[in-house]
C-alpha positions as CSV (number, residue, x, y, z in Angstrom):
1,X,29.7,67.2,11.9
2,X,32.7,65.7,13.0
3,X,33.8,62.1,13.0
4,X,33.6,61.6,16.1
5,X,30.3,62.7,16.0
6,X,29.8,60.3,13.0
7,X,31.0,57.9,14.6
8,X,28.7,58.0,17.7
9,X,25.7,58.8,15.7
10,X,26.6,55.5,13.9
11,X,27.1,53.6,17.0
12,X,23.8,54.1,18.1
13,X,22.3,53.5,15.3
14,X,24.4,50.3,15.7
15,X,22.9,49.5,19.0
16,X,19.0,50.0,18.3
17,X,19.1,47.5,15.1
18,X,21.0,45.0,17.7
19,X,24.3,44.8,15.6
20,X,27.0,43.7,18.8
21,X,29.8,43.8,15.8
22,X,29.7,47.1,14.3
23,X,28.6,48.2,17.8
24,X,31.6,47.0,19.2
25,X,34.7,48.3,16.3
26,X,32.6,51.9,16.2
27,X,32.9,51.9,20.7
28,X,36.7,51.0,19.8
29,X,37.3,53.7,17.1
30,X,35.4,56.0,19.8
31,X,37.5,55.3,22.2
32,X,40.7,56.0,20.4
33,X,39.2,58.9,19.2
34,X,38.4,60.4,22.7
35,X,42.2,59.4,24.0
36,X,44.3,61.4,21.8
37,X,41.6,64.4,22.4
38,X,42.1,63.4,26.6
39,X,46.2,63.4,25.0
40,X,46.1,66.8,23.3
41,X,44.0,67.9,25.8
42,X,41.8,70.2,23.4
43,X,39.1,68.8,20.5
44,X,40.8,67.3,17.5
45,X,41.0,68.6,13.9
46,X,39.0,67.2,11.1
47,X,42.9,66.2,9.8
48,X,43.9,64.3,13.7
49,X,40.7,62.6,13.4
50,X,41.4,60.9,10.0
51,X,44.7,60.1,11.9
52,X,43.7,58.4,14.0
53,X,40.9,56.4,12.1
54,X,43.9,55.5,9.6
55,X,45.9,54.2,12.6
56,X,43.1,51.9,13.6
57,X,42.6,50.4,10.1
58,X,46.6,50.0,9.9
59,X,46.6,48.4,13.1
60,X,43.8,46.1,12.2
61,X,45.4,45.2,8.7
62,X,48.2,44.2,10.1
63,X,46.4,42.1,13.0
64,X,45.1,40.3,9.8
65,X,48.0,40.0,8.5
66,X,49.5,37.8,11.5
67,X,46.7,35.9,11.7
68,X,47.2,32.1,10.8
69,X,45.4,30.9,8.3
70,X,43.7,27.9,10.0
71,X,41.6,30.8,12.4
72,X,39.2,31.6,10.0
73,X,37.0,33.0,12.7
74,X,39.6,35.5,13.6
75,X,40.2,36.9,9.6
76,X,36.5,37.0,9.0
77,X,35.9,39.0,11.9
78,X,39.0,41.2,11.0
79,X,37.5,41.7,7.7
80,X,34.6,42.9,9.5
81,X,36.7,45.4,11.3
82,X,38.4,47.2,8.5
83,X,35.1,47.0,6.5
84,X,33.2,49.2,9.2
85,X,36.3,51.3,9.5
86,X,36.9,52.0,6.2
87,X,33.7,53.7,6.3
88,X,34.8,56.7,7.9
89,X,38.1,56.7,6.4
90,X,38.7,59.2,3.4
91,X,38.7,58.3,0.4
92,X,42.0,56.7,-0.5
93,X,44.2,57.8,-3.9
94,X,44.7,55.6,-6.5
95,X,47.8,54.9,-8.1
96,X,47.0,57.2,-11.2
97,X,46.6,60.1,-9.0
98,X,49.5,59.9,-6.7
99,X,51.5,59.8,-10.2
100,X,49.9,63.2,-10.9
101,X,50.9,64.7,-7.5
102,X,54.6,63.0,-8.0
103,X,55.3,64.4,-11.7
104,X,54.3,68.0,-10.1
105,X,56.7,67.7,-7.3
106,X,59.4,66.4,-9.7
107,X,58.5,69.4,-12.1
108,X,58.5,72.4,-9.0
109,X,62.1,70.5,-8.1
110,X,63.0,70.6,-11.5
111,X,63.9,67.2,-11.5
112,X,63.9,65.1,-15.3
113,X,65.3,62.0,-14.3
114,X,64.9,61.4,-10.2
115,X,68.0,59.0,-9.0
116,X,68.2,57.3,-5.8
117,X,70.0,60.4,-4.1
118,X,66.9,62.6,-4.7
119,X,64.5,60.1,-3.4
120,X,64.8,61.8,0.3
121,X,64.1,65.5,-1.3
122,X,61.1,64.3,-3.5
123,X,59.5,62.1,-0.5
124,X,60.1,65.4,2.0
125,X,57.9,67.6,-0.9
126,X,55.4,64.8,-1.4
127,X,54.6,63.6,1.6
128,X,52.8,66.5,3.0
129,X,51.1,66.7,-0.3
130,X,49.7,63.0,-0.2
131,X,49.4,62.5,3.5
132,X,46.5,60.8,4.9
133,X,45.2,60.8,1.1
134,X,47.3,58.4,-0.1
135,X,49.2,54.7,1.9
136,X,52.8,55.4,2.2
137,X,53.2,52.2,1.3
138,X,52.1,52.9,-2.9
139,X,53.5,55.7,-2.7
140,X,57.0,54.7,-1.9
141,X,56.6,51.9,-4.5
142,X,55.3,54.5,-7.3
143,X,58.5,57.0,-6.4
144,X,60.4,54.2,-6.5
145,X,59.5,53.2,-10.2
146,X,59.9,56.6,-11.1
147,X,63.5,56.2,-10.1
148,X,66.1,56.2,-12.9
């Protein structure tokens, strides 16, 4: 099943126990979904999919993000948001793990001690390795630390 198909299946499920909320966020991910199929013009890939589910929850994140802290009716339903999101994302790589994919890239360059002028060819190896697995985010800090 794809998540698209997820996603509408949890939508209606949504909609017959009366929950406007999740109804709502899943009709929005739906939505986005069905665009950049309407974009491409053909049915999306499992990988396109998780795309775009990842945009939404970045999107969202940083919505909370801007969000004064006084509109505490604004971050709780926010929360919400990424909470029901999150719940077709995949599952995320922790820290530990992205180190494990990192020291293999560093060993197939046949790099010992990584400087700041090998950052751009470890990041071009990695990053197809760790994409939508892992946020860019961690994973720049982590390359970073391994940085002599």
């Amino acid at each position: 099943m794809s998540k698209t198909d997820e996603v509408r299946k949890a939508m209606v499920e949504a909609m017959k126990a009366k929950d406007k909320e999740t109804k709502d966020v899943l009709s929005l991910l739906l939505a986005a979904l069905k665009n950049k199929a309407i974009d491409k013009r053909a049915d999306l890939t499992e990988e396109e999919e998780v795309q775009v589910i990842l945009k939404e929850i970045k999107q969202t994140k940083e919505t909370l993000e801007l969000t004064p802290a006084d509109r505490t009716e604004l971050i709780e339903e926010t929360k919400k948001r990424i909470a029901v999101l999150e719940k077709f994302a995949p599952k995320m790589m922790d820290a530990e793990e992205v180190k494990a994919v990192i020291a293999g890239v560093l060993a197939d360059l046949g790099i010992d001690a990584p400087t700041g002028k090998d950052k751009g060819r470890i990041m071009k190896e990695l990053m197809p390795k760790v994409k939508g697995k892992a946020d860019g985010k961690l994973v720049n800090e982590i390359v970073s630390s391994f940085m002599v």
